[in-house]
matplotlib code that plots the C-alpha trace (Angstrom):
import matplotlib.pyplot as plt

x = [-25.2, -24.7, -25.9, -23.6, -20.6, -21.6, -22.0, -18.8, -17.3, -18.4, -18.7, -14.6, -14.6, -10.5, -9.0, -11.5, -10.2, -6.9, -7.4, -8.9, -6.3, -3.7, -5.5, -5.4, -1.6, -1.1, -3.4, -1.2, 1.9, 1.1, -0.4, 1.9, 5.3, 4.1, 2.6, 5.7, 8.2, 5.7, 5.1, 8.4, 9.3, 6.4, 6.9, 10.2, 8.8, 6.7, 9.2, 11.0, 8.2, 7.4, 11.3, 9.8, 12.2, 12.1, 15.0, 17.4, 21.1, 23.4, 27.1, 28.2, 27.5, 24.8, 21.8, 18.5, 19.6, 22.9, 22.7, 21.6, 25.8, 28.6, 29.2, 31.8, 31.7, 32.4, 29.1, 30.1, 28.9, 25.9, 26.2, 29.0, 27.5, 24.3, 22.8, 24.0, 22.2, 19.5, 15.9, 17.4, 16.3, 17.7, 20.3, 20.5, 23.5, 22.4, 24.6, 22.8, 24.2, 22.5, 22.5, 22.2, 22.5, 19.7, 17.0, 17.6, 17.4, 18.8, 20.7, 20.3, 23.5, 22.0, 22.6, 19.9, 19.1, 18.6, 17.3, 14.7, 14.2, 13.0, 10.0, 10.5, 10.0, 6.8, 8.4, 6.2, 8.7, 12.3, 13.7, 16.9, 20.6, 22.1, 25.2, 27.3, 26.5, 22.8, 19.8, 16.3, 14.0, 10.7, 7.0, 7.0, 10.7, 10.8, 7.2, 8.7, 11.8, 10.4, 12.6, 11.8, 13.6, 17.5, 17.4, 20.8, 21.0, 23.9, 24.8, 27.3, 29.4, 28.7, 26.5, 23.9, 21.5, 17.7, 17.7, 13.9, 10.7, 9.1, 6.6, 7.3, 7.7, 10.6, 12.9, 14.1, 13.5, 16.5, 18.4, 22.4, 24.6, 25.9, 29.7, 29.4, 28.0, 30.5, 33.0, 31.9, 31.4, 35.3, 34.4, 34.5, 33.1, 31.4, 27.6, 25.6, 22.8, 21.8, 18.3, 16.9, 14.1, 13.3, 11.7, 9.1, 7.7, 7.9, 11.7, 13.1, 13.8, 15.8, 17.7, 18.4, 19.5, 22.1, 23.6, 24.4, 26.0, 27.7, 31.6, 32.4, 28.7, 27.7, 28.3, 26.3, 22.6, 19.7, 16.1, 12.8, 11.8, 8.8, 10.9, 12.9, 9.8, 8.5, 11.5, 10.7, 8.9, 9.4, 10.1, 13.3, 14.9, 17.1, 15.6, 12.5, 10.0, 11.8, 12.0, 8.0, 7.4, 9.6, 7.2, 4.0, 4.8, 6.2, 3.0, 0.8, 2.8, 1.7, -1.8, -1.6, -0.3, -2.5, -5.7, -4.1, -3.8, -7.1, -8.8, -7.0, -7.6, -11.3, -11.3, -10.0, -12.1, -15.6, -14.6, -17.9, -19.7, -18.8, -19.8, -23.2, -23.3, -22.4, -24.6, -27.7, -26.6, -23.8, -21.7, -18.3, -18.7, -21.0, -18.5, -15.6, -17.9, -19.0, -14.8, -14.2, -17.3, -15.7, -12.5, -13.3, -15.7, -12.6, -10.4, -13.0, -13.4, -9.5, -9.5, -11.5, -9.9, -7.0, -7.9, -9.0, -5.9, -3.9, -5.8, -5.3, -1.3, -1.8, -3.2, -0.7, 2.5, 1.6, 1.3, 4.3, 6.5, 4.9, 8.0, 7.6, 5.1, 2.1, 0.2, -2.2, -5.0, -8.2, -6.4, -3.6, -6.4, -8.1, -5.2, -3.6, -7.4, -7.3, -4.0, -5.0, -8.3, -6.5, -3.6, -6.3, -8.6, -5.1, -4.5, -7.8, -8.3, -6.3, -8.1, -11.4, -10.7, -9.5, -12.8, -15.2, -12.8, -13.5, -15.2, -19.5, -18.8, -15.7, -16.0, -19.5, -17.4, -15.0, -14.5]
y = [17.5, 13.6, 13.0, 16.2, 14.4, 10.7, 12.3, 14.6, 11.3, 9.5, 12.1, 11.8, 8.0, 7.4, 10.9, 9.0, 5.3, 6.7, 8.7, 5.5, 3.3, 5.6, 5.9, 1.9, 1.9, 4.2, 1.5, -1.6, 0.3, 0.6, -2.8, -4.7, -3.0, -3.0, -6.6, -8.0, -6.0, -6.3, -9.9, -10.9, -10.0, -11.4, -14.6, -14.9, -14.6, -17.0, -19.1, -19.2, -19.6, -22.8, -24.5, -25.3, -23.8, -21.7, -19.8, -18.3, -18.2, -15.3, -14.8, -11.5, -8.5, -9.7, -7.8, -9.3, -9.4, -10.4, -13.6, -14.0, -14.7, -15.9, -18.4, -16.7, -19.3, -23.0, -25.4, -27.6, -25.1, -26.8, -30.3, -29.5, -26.3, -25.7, -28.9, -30.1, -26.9, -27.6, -27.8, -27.9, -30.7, -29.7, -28.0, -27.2, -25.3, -23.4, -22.0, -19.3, -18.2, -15.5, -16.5, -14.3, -16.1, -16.3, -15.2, -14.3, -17.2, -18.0, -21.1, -23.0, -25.7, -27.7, -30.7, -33.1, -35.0, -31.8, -29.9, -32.3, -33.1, -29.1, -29.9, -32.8, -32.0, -34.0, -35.2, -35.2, -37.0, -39.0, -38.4, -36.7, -36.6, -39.7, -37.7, -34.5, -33.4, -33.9, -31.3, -31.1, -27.8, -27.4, -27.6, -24.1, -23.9, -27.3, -26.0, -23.0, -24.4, -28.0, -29.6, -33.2, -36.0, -36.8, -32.6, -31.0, -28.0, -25.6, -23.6, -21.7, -22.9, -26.0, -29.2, -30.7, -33.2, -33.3, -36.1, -34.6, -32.6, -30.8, -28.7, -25.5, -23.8, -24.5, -21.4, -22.1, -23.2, -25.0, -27.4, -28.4, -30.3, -28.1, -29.0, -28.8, -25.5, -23.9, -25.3, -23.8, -20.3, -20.4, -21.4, -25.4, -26.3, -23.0, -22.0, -18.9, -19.5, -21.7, -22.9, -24.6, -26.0, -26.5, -29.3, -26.6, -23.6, -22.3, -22.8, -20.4, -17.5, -20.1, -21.2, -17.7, -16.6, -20.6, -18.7, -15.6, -16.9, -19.6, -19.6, -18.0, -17.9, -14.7, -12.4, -14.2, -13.0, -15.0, -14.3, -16.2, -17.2, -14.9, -11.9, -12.6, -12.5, -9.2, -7.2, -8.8, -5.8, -3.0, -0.8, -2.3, -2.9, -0.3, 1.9, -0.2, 2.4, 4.9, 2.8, 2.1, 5.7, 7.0, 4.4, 5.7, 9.0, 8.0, 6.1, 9.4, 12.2, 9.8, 9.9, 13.6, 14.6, 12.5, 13.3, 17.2, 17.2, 15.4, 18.0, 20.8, 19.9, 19.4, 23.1, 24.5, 21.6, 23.4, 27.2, 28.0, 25.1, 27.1, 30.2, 28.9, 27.3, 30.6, 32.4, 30.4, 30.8, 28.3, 29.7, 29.3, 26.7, 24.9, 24.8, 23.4, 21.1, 19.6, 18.8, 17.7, 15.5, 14.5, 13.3, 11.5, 9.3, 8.6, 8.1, 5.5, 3.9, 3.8, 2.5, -0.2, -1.0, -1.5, -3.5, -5.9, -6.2, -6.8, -9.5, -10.9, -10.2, -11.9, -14.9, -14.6, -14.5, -17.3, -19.8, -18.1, -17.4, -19.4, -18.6, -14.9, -13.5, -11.3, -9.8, -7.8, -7.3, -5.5, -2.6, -2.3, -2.1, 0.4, 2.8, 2.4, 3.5, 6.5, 7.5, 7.7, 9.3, 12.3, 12.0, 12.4, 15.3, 17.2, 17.0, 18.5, 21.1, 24.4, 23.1, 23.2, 26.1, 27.8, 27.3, 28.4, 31.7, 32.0, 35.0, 34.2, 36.8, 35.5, 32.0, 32.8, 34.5, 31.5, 30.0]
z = [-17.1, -16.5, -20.3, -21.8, -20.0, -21.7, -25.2, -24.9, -24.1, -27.3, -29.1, -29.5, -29.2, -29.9, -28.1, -25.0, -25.4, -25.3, -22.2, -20.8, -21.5, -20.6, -17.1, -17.0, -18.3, -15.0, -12.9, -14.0, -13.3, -9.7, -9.0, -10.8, -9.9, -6.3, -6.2, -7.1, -4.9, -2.0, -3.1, -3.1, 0.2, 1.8, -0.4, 1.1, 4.3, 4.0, 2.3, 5.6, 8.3, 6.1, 7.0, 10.6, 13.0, 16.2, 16.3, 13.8, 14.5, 12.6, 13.0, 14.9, 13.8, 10.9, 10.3, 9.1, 5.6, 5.4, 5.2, 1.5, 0.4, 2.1, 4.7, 7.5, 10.6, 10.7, 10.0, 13.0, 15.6, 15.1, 16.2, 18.4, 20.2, 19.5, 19.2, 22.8, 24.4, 26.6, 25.2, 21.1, 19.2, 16.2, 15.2, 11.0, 9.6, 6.3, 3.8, 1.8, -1.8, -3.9, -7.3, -10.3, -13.4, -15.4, -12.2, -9.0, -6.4, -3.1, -3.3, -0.1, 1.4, 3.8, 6.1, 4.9, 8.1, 10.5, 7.8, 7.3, 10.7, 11.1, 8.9, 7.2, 3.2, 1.1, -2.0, -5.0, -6.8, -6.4, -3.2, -1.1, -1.7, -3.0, -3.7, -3.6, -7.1, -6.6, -5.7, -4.7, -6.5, -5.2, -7.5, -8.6, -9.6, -11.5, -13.1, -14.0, -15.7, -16.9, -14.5, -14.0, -12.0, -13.7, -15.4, -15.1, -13.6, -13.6, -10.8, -9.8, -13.0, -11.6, -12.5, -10.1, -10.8, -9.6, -7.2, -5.8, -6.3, -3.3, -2.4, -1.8, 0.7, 2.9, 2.8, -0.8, -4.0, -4.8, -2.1, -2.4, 0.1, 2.5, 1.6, -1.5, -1.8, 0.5, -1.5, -4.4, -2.3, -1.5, 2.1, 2.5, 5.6, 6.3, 7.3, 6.4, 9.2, 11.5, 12.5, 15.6, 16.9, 20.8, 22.3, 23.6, 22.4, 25.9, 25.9, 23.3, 25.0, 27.5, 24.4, 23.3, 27.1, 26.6, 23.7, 24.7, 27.9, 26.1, 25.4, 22.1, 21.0, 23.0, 20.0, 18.0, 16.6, 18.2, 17.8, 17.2, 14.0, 14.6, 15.8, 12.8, 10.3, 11.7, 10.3, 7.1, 5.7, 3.1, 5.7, 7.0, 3.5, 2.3, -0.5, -0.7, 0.1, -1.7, -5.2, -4.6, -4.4, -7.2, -9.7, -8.2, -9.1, -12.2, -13.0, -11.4, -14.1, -17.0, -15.9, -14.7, -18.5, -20.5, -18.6, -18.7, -22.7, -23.2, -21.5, -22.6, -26.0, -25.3, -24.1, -27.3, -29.3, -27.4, -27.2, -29.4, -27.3, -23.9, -25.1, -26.1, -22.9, -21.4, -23.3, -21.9, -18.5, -17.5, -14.3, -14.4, -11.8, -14.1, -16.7, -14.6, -12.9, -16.3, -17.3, -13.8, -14.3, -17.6, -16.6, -13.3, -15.7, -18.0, -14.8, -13.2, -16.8, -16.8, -13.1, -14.3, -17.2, -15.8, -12.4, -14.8, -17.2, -14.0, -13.0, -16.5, -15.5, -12.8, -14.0, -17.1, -14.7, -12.7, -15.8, -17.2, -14.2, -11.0, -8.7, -8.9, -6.4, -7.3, -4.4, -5.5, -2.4, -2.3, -0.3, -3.4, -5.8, -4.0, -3.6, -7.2, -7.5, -5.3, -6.7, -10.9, -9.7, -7.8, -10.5, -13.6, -11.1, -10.7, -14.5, -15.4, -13.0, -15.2, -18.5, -16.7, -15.2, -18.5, -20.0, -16.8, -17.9, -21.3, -22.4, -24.1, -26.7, -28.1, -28.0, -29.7, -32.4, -32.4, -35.3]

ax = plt.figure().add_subplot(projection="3d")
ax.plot(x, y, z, "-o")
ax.set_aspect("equal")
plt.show()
């Protein structure tokens, strides 16, 4: 049966490599659309365990994500408050602008002294501020845009100047003074976020308790940095789950109609072949089995295929575009594997079971 299957295959090589690639067009969809909305969200996630605080200070009433725009409370709270708690050694006020001009990037106001002193950042070339009008981009984002040392960037209808070249990693890819991006947010002097680090891990949740009893900090958010990172998940952004579902099903119809018409055409392609088949014997189990067989080979071909090309995605996106994540795991592969298999098995059942039915006499008498 294994060597009927092979030469129905090639028998038809184009209807097949088109059934193959449509199968692999169905693999990249899924591993690509979900490595990049998974990967960003982890990326950022890591983006921020890498700026080397403890614990992560919101304004009242902000949820875990609302602190991508705006800055709502004064940036002083930090050396004036929180800094002169017990067990903080630093104290970092953060403003945090979403930018969407050209790409999407959070813009990141910071004090340069506490920020640094957080974890202080490894310049691979020039060095910090030297002025208002000046910024720091990380490896990946001055890769990405051919940014070198002196490169004019405009933000915000603004222009800054690269004073520094980092690595990456530290909550951002592109640093501004803290004044003068609130100024240009409409809220001089203001914060987003603010980020401590205590002079022992064992004294965070001491910290935490300091703020909530403190004068006119008790409605503020406080939580570890930890605590904070575990929420960063698909699960607890709005719509994410939903949007990654809506393109695998997308991505399983395409595979589910292709595989369906290949079949389907096959069956009325072999009407005299099935009744000769028939004739000698063949069960109707038989004959679905042998177009089951049929398209699970194509689907695996396809699965294969298309692992493959992601990788070469993969590989192509992070020359091309180095600051957008692509996570694509062993467990993604595997399931965007599972998915066209099932999608391409649905889509061939009703033609393989349209032939088992097919009468011996008249399909002999096909013509």
């Amino acid at each position: 049966m294994n060597k009927l299957v092979v030469g129905n295959i090639l028998y038809r090589p184009v209807r097949s490599a088109i059934s193959v690639l449509a199968v692999a067009i169905e693999v990249i969809m899924i591993l690509s659309i979900v490595a990049i909305m998974v990967g960003m969200v982890k990326g950022a996630a890591t983006q921020t365990s890498g700026i080397g605080a403890d614990i992560i200070v919101r304004p009242p009433n902000a949820n875990f994500i609302s602190s991508v725009g705006g800055a709502p409370v004064p940036a002083d709270i930090a050396p004036k408050r929180l800094a002169k708690l017990p067990h903080v050694a630093v104290a970092a006020p953060v403003a945090i602008q979403l930018n969407v001009a050209g790409s999407v990037q959070s813009l990141y106001g910071i004090d340069y002294p506490t920020y640094d002193a957080l974890r202080p950042f490894q310049f691979l070339a020039g060095g910090p501020f030297q002025g208002p009008d000046d910024a720091i981009v990380d490896d990946l984002y001055a890769r990405a845009n051919h940014t070198q040392i002196g490169s004019t960037l405009k933000l915000l209808n603004h222009e800054f100047h690269v004073s520094g070249i980092v690595e990456h990693g530290k909550g951002s890819r592109v640093f501004l003074p803290i004044k003068t991006l609130s100024a240009l947010m409409g809220s001089a002097g203001n914060a987003s976020v603010f980020y401590l680090r205590s002079d022992d891990d064992k004294n965070e949740q001491a910290i935490i308790d300091e703020i909530h009893n403190a004068p006119n900090l008790g409605t503020y958010e406080a939580q570890t940095l930890e605590e904070w990172l575990s929420m960063m998940t698909p699960e607890h952004l709005p719509g994410f789950n939903i949007a990654l579902r809506v393109v695998i099903f997308i991505a399983v119809i395409v595979g589910f109609l292709v595989i369906f018409q290949s079949m389907y055409t096959a069956v009325m392609e072999r009407t005299r072949e099935i009744g000769i088949l028939k004739s000698l014997g063949a069960s109707k189990l038989y004959i679905m089995n042998l177009f089951l067989r049929e398209a699970v080979l194509v689907s695996i071909l396809g699965v294969v295929v298309g692992i493959v090309l992601t990788q070469l995605l993969k590989i192509a996106m992070s020359a091309r575009f180095p600051t957008i994540p692509f996570l694509v795991t062993n467990n993604l592969r595997l399931e965007g594997a599972m998915i066209a298999l099932v999608g391409s098995v649905l889509g061939a059942i009703y033609p393989a079971w349209k032939a088992a039915r097919k009468d011996p006499i008249d399909a002999l008498a096909y013509e």
